[in-house]
N, C-alpha and C positions, 0 to 999 in steps of 0.2 A: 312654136311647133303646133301641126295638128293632130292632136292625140285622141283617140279609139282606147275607152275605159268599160270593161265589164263589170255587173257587180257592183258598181256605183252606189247602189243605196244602199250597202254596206254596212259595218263597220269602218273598215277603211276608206271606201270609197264617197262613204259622205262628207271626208274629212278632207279627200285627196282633191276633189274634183272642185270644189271652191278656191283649195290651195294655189292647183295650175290654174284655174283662171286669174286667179290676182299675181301669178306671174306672167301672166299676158298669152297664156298658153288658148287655143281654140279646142275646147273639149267634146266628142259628141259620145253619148252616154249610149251602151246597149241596153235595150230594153226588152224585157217578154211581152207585152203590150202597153199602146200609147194613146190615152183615151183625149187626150188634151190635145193632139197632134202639135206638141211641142218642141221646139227650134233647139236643136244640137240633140233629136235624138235619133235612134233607129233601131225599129222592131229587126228583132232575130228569134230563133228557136234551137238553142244546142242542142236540145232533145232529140231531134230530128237533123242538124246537120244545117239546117237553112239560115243563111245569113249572105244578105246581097252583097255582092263581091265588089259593088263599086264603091261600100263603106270602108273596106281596106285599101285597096288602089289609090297611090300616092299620098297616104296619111303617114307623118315622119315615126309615130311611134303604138304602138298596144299596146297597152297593161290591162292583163285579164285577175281579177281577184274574183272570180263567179265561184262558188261551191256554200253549201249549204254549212250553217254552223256545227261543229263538232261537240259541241258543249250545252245542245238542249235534247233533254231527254236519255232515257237508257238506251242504249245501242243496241237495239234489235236487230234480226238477220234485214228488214226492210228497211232500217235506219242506216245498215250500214251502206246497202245496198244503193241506198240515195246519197250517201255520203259521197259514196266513189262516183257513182253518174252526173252529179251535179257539178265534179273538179274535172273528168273525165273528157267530159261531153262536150263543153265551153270550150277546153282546151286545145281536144281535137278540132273543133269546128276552126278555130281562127287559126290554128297550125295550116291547114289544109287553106281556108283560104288568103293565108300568109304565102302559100307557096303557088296557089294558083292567080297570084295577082300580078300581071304587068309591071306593075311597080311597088311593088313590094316595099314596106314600113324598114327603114334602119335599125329598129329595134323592138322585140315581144319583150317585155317586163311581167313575170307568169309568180303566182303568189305558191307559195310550198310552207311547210311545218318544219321545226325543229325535232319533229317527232318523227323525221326523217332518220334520227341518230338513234331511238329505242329507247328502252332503259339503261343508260352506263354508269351508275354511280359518279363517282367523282372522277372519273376519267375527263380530260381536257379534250374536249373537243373543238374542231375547225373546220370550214370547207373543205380541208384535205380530206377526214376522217371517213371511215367507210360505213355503209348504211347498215343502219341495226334492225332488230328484228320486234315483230310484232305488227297488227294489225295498221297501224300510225304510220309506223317505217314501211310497212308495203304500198299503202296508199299514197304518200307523198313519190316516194320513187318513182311509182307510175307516174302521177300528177307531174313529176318534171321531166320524165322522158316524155311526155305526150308534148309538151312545150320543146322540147331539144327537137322535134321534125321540122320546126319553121325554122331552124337555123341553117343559112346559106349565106354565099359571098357575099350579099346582099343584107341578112337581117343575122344581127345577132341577136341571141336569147341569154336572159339573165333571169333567174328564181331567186324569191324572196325567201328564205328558212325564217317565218317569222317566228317570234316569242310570244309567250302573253301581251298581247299590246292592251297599254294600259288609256284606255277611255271611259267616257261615262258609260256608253255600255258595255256589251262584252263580256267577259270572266270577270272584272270589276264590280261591273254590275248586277251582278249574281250576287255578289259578296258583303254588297252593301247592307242590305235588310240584316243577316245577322250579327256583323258589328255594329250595325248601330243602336241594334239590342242588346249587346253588351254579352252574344254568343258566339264572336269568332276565335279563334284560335289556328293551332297548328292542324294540318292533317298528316295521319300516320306517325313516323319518327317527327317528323318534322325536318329533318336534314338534306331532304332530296333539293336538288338545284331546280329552280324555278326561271332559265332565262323568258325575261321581259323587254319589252319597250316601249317608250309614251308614241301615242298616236301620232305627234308632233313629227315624232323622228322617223316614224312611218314614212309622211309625206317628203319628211326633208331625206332620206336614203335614194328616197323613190325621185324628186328632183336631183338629186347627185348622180345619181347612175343615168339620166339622160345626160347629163352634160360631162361624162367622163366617160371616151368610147372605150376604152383600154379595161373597162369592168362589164367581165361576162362570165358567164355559170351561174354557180352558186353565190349568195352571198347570207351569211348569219345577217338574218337582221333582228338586232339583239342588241340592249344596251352595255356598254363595258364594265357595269356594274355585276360582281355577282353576288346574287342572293339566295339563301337557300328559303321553301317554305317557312321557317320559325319567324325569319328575318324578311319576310314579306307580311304575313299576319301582321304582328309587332309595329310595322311600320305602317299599315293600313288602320292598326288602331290608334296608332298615334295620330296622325294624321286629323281623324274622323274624333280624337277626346274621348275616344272610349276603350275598355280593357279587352284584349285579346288573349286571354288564357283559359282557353273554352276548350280542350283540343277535342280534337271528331280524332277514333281510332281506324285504324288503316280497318277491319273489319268491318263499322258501320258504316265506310267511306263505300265499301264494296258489297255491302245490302243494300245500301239504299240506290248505286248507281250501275251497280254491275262492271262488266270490263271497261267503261269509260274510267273510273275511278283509277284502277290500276294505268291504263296509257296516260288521263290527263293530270293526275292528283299528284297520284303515289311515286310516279316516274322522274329517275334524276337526268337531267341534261345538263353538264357544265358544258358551258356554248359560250365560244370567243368571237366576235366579230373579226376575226381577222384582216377580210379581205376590205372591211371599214375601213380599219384600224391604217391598216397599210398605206390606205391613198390620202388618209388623213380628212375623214367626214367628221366634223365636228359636231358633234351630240348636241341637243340642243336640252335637252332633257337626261342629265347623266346620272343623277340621284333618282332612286325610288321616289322617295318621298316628295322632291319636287315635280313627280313625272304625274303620282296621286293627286299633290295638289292643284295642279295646275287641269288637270283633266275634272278635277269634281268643281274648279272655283273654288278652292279654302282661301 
């Protein structure tokens, strides 16, 4: 296939975009500028709307993962502000020129949060479930209704709810320097559900859902492991040889971080893959711990 990838230098997308090509896939990467004038790329600007319409016209698929990370810095009214523009912008841009193309892509693959669902404690959640509340839950919403306007006869749309994906960098890699000082622990009670996934299964969800048309909307993409925070520490220090009983209190969590603390820390998501689960993707990475190991090389 010829696939049209935002966001590429990623997280995900530095993972994904090597992947399809060693499955023989023709990847051309968006870029905000291209100093190298380098072969499978092309300059665009969501900011502004602009992206040449002959880069969608008759390419089979898009997967937009473009938005800024949720996880660096306190969320100021101007962090938040770039938080929404950055998922916003991208998504409008290639919705629009989804729909203004000739031939129009088979399929948008548009990346969404778990944080779609709020704070639910241990309530079981699915793609069914209804959207929860708070700053997370509103911006993701948005984030995949801006992706549902490219859907036509023509192109279906499917959103990622991802989890913590577990890679070398990332949320992982924030984490690392204090276990390996022998200061990580739980945050808060420790009890809140932490759905995750290894980067691996990132990319393998993400090839599944091109070759299975019958999968659209939403999909948990989330390993079928649940963990709660206590039982992610624990296993991160296991992992790494070192002690994880350091706990940070839900109060210092939220000095030191402000409202990101409470949506990324302190918040419980028990999250099911369902719609995985259903068509039978097979995990590749099903254990925490092998998803750790295998993401840092132990």
């Amino acid at each position: 296939m010829k696939i049209v990838v935002s966001g590429a230098s990623g997280l995900v997308g530095s993972a994904l975009v090597p992947s399809l090509g060693a499955a023989g896939h023709e990847v051309v990467r968006l870029v905000r500028t291209s100093t190298r004038n380098a072969s499978g790329e092309s300059v665009w600007d969501p900011a502004t709307g602009t992206l040449d319409s002959a880069v969608i016209n008759g390419v089979d698929v898009v997967i937009n993962l473009n938005g800024r990370s949720i996880a660096e810095g306190r969320w100021t009214s101007e962090v938040k502000e770039e938080l929404r523009s950055s998922r916003l912008d991208s998504t409008r841009t290639l919705a629009q020129a989804i729909g203004n193309s000739e031939n129009p892509p088979g399929l948008l693959i548009s990346a969404s949060a778990v944080g779609y669902y709020g704070d639910r404690g241990d309530e079981q959640l699915d793609e069914s479930s209804e959207i929860g509340a708070g700053y997370l839950a509103e911006l993701s919403g948005d984030w995949e209704t801006a992706a549902l306007a490219a859907r036509s006869e023509q192109t279906r749309v499917a959103f990622l709810r991802l989890g913590v994906v577990v890679a070398r960098g990332g949320a992982l890699g924030r984490m690392l320097t204090p276990f390996k000082l022998g200061l990580g622990g739980p945050i808060g009670s420790g009890r809140q559900f932490w759905p995750w996934i290894g980067v691996e299964d990132v990319c393998g969800v993400i090839k599944f859902i091109l070759d299975h048309k019958e999968i659209e909307g939403p999909v948990n993409a989330v390993a079928p492991q649940e963990i709660r925070c206590s039982d992610f520490t624990r296993t991160l220090g296991r992992a790494l040889s070192r002690p994880a009983f350091m706990p940070l209190p839900a109060f210092a969590a939220r000095l030191a971080l402000g409202e990101m603390a409470d949506s990324l820390l302190l918040a419980s998501q028990r999250v099911r893959p369902q719609v995985l689960e259903y068509h039978g993707y097979p995990f590749k990475r099903p254990s925490l711990e092998e998803a750790i190991r295998s993401a840092l090389s132990l």
